[in-house]
C-alpha positions as CSV (number, residue, x, y, z in Angstrom):
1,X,0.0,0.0,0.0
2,X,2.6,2.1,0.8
3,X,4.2,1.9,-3.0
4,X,0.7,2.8,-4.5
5,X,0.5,5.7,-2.2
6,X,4.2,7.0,-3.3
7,X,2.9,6.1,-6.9
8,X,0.1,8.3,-6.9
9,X,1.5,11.2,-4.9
10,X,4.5,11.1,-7.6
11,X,2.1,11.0,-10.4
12,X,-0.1,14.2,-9.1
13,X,2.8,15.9,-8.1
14,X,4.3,15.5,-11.4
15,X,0.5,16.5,-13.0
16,X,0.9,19.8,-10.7
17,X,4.2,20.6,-11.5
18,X,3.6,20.9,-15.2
19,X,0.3,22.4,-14.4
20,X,2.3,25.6,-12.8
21,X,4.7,25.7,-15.7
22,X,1.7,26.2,-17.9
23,X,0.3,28.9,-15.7
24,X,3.8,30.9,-15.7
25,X,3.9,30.5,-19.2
26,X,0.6,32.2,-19.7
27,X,0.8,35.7,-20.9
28,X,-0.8,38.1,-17.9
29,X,-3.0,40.3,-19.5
30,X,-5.1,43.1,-18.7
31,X,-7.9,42.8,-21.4
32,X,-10.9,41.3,-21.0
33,X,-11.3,39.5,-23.9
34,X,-8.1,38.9,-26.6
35,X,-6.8,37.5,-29.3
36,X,-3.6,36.9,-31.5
37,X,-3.6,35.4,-35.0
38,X,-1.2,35.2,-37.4
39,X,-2.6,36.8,-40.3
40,X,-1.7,35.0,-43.9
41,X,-2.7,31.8,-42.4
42,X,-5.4,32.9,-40.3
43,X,-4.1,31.0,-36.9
44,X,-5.3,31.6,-33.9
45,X,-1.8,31.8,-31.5
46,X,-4.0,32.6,-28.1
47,X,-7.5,34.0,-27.1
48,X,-9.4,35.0,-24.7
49,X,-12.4,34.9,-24.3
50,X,-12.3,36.0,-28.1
51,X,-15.9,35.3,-29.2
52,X,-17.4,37.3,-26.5
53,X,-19.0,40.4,-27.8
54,X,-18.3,44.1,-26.4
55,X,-18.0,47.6,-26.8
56,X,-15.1,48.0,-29.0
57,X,-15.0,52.1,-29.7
58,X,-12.4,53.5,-32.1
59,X,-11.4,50.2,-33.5
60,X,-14.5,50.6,-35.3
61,X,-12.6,52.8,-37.8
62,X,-10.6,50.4,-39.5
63,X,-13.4,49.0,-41.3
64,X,-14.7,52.2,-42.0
65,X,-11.9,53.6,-43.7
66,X,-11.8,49.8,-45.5
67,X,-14.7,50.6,-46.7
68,X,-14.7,54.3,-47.8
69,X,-11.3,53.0,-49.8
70,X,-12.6,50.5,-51.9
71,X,-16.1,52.6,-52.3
72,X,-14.7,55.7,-53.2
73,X,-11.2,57.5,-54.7
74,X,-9.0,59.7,-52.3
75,X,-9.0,62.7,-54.7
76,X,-13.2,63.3,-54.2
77,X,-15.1,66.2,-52.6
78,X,-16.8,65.8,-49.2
79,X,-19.4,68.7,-48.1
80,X,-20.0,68.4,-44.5
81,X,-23.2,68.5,-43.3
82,X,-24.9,69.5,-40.0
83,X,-24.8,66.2,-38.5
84,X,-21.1,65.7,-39.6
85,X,-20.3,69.2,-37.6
86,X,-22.0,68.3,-34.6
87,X,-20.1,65.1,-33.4
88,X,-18.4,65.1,-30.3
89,X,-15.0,65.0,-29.5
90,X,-12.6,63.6,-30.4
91,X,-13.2,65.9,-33.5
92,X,-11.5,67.8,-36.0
93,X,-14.0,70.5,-36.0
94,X,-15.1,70.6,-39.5
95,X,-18.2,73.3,-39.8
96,X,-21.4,72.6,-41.8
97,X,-21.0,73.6,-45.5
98,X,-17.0,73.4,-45.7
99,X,-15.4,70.6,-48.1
100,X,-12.4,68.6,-47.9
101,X,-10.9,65.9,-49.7
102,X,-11.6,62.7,-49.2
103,X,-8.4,61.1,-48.8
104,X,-7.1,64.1,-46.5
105,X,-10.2,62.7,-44.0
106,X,-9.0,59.4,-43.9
107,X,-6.0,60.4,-42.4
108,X,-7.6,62.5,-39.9
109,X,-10.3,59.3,-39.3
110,X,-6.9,57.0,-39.0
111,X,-4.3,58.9,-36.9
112,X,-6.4,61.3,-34.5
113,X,-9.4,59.1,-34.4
114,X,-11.7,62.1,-35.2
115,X,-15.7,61.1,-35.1
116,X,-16.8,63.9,-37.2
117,X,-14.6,62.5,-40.2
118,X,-16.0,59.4,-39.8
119,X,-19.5,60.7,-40.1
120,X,-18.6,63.1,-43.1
121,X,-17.0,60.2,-44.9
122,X,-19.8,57.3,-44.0
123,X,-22.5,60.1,-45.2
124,X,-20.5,61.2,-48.5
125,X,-20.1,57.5,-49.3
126,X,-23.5,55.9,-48.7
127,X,-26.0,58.9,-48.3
128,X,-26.7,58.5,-44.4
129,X,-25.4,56.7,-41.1
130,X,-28.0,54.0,-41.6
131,X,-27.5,53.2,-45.0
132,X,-23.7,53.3,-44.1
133,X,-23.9,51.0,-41.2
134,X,-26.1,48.3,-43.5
135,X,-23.3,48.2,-46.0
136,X,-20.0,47.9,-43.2
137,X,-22.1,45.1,-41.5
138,X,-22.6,43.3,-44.5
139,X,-18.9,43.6,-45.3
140,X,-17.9,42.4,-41.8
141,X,-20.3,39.2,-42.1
142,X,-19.0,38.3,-45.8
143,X,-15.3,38.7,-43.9
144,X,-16.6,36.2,-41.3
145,X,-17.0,38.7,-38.8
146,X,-20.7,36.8,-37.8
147,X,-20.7,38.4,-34.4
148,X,-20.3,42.0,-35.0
149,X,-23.0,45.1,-34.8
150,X,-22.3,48.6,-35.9
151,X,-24.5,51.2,-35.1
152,X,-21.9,54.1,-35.2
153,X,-19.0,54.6,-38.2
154,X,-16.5,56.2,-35.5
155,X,-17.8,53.7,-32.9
156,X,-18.9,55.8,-30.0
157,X,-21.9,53.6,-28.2
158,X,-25.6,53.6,-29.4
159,X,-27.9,51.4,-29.4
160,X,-30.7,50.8,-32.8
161,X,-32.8,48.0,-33.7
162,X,-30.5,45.4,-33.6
163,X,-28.8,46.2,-30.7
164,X,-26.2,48.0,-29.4
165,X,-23.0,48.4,-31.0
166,X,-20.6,45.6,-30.8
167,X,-18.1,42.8,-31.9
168,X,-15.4,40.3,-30.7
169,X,-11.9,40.4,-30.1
170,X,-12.1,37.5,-33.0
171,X,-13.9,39.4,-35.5
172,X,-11.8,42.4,-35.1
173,X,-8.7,40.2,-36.0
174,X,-10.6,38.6,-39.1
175,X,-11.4,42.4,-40.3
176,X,-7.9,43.6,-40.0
177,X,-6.5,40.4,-41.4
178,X,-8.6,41.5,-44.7
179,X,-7.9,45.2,-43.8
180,X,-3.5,44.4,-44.0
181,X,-4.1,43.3,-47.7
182,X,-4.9,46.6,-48.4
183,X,-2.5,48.9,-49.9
184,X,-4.0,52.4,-49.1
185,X,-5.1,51.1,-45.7
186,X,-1.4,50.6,-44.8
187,X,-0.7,53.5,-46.3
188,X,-2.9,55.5,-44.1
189,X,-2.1,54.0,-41.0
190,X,1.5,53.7,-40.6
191,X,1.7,57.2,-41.3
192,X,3.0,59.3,-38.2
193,X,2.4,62.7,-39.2
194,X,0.3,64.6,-41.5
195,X,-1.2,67.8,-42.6
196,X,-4.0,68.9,-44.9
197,X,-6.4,72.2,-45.5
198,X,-9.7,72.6,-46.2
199,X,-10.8,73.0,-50.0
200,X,-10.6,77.1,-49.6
201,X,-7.0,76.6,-48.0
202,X,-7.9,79.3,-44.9
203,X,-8.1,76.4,-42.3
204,X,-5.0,73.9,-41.8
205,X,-4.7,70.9,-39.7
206,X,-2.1,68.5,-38.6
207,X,-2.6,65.2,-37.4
208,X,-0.2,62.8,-35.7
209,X,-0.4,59.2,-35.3
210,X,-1.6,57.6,-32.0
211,X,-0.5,54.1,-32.3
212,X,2.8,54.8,-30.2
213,X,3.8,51.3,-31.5
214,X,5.0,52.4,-34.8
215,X,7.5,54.7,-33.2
216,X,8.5,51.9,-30.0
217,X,8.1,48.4,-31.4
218,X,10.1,47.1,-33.8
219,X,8.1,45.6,-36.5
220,X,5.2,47.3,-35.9
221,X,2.9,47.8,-39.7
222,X,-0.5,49.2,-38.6
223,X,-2.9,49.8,-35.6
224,X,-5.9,51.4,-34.2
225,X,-6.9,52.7,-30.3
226,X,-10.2,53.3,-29.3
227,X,-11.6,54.0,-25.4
228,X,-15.2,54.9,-25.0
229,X,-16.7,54.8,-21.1
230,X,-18.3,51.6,-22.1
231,X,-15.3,50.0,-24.1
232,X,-12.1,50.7,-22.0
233,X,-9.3,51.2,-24.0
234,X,-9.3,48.9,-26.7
235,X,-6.5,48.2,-29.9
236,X,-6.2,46.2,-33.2
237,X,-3.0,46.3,-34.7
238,X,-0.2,44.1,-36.6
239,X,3.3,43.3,-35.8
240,X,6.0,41.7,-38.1
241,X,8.3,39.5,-36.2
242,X,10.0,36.3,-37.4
243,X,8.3,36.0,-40.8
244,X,5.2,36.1,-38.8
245,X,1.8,39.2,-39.0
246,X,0.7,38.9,-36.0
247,X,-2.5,40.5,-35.4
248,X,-3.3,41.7,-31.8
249,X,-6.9,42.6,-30.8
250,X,-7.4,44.1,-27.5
251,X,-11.1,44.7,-25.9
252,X,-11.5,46.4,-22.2
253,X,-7.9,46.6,-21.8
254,X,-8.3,49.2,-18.5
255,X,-10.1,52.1,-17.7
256,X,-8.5,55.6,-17.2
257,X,-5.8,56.3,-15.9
258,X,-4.2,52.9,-17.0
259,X,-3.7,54.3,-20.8
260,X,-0.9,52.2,-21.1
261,X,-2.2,49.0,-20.3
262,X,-2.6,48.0,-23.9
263,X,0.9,48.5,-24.7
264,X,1.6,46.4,-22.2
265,X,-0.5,43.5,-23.6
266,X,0.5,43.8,-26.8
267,X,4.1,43.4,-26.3
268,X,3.0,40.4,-23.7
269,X,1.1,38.3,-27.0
270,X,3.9,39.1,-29.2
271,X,6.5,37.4,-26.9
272,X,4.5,34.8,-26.3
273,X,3.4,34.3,-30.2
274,X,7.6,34.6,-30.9
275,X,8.4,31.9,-28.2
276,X,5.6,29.2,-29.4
277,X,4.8,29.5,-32.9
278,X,7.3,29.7,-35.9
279,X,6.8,29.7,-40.0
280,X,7.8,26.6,-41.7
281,X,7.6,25.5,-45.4
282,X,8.0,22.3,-46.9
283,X,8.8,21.0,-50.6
284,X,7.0,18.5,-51.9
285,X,8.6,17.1,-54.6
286,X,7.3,15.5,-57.8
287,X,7.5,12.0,-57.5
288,X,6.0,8.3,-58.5
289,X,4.5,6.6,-55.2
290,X,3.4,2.9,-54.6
291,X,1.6,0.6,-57.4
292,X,-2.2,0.7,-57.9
293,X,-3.8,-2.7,-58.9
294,X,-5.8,-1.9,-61.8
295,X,-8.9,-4.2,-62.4
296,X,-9.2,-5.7,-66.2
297,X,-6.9,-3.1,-67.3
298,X,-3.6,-4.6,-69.9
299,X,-1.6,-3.6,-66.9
300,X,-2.2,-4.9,-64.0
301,X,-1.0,-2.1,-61.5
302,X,-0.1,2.1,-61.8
303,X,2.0,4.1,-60.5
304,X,0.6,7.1,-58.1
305,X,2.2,10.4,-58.7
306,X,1.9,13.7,-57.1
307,X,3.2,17.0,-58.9
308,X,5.6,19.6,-57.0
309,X,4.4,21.4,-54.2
310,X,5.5,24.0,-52.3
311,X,3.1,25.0,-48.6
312,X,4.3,27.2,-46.0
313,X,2.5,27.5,-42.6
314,X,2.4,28.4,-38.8
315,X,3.2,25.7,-36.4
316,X,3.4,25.5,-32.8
317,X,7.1,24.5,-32.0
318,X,6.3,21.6,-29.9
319,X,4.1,20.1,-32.4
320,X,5.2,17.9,-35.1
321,X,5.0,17.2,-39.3
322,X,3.9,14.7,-40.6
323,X,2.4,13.2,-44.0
324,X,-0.3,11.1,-44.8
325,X,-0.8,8.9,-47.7
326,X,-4.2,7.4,-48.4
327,X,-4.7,5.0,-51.6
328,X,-7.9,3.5,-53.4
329,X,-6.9,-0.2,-52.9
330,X,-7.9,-1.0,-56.9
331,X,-9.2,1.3,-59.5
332,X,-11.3,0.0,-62.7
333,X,-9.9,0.4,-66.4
334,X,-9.7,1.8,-68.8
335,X,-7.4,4.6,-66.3
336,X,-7.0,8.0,-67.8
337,X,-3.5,9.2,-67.2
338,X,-4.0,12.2,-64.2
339,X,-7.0,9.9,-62.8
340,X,-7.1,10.7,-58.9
341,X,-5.8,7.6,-56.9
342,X,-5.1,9.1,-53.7
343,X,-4.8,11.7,-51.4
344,X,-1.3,13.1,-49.6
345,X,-2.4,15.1,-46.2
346,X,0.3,17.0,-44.6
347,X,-0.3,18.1,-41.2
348,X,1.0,20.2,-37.9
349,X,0.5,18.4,-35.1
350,X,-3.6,17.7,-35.5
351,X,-4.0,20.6,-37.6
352,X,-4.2,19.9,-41.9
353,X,-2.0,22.5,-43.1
354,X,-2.1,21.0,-47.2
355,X,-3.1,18.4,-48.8
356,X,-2.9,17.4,-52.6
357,X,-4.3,14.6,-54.6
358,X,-2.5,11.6,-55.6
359,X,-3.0,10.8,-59.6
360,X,-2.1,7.8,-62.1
361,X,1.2,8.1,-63.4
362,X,-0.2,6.7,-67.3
363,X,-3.3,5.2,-68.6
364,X,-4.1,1.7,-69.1
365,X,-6.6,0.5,-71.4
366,X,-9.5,-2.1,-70.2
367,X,-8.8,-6.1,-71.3
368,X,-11.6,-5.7,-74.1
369,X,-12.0,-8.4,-76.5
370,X,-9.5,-7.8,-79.1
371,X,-7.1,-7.8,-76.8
372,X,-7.5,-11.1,-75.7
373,X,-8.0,-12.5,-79.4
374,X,-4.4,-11.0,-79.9
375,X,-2.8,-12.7,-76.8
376,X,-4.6,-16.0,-78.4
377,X,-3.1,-15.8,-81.7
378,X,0.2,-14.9,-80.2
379,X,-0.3,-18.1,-78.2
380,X,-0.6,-20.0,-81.4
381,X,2.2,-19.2,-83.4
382,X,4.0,-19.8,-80.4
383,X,3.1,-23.8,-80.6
């Protein structure tokens, strides 16, 4: 009895032991709700509580100025109207009647966050808020952003008839995923400083960037802050590091005066996305596999073959690769030359990373009866 007992308190203590190294390991965060994904492959590297849906204030404005790109050009007029003028800070204070270029509000919407340019810009494009907000929401859900709301194109908090407005740390990550593809976009937002006027030239504005991680982590590509009451200081941005984009969404990361809380986190997920996850690639080359029997065919097997291939993906580094081969155990002739025999499944750990289809190497014609009355009268002569 007394071995069992040592046994078991050896095998719990061990259980513990690695339990605790997992906790240390843990990034400590001061979000809410999280995410990191690597963006060309769409990974998620850590979450939490990801799917959750919240306020999510400025971070709004990355699919807003998405939008206005690919809806308008950058050279267009924009008269601001009466509703445009009246936003609250934070604001550029554009007055009813004035006009402005297009692309100069962009950078005002992008850097200083202002909510009046959002408005201007979502009215000049679509007509009205509403009609504005129908469009970005269908956008999000054809992005795969299923849990998101917006009610608001600079994303201060209101409430219509479908709710109030809101996403999830996950949704966020898919829209700036789509959002980093974008040439303009990137443009816009790595931008540190800029300056514009009116259309009349007798007002001037300049406008600096507020995602301090451009200027303080290396590797940083683009970004967006955002604090309402109700949100907390939130952030979406991306980060190059190790042939990684690693997209980092933060939702109710503090309430004033912890500002800096999200700077915190972010450099917290990237450290812990470096230390875990790496980018690999692999080389499949052309090459003929194991024999096929071929049923009634003048051959009686076939090679498989599978053509070059070259994947690349995101693995955990304690995970391993590995490749599957899978076979149909006879095929029927005739066989077409490029018929599919097979399947190759490459794979990370549990995860499918590639696959490509295994395909006959030649074709074989089916035994018909010609065939066999030629092996017969070869048979004869042979006597």
């Amino acid at each position: 009895m007394r071995k069992i007992f040592i046994i078991c308190f050896s095998v719990i203590l061990c259980f513990c032991q690695g339990s605790i190294v997992f906790a240390k390991d843990e990034p400590k965060l001061y979000a809410k709700a999280c995410i990191l994904m690597e963006a060309e492959s769409g990974r998620v590297l850590y979450e939490k509580n990801s799917k959750s849906q919240m306020a999510n204030a400025s971070t709004t404005k990355i699919l807003t100025c998405y939008y206005v790109i690919l809806h308008s050009k950058l050279n267009e007029t924009v008269k601001i109207s009466k509703n445009a003028a009246r936003q609250p800070k934070v604001s550029l204070g554009v007055r009813e009647g004035e006009s402005y270029q297009l692309g100069d509000l962009l950078y005002g919407l992008m850097l200083e966050s202002y909510n009046d340019c959002a408005v201007a810009l979502a009215e000049h494009v679509e007509g009205s808020v509403p009609a504005f907000e129908k469009k970005i929401n269908k956008l999000a859900k054809k992005m795969g952003a299923k849990n998101t709301h917006f009610v608001t194109p600079n994303g201060l908090d209101k409430t219509d008839e479908g709710g109030s407005h809101r996403t999830t740390a996950y949704d966020l990550a898919l829209i700036m995923k789509k959002c980093l593809k974008n040439k303009t976009f990137l443009k816009i937002t790595r931008c540190l400083s800029y300056s514009f006027s009116d259309l009349t030239r007798k007002r001037n504005f300049s406008c600096q960037n507020h995602n301090a991680l451009l200027r303080s982590m290396e590797g940083a590509i683009s970004g967006k802050t955002g604090f309402t009451t109700k949100a907390g200081f939130c952030y979406v941005g991306a980060v190059k590091r190790q042939q990684m984009t690693l997209i980092v969404v933060l939702l109710g990361c503090g309430w004033p005066p912890h500002k800096t809380y999200k700077w915190t986190d972010v450099n917290q997920l990237v450290l812990y996305g470096t230390k875990h996850y790496e980018r690999k690639e692999y080389e499949q080359k052309g090459e003929k596999l194991k024999k096929i029997n071929v049923i009634q065919g003048v051959k009686d097997k076939v090679y498989g073959e599978i053509k070059p291939l070259k994947i690349h993906w995101i693995q955990k580094k304690s995970e391993d690769f590995q490749i599957k081969y899978t076979y149909k155990k006879q095929i029927q002739a005739p066989v077409k030359m490029n018929t599919t025999v097979g399947k190759v499944t490459y794979f990370s750990g549990r995860n499918v990373i590639g696959s490509q289809n295994i395909y006959a190497s030649q074709s074989i014609q089916e035994k018909s009866v010609w065939w066999y009355l030629g092996k017969i009268i070869v048979c004869f002569f042979k006597l």
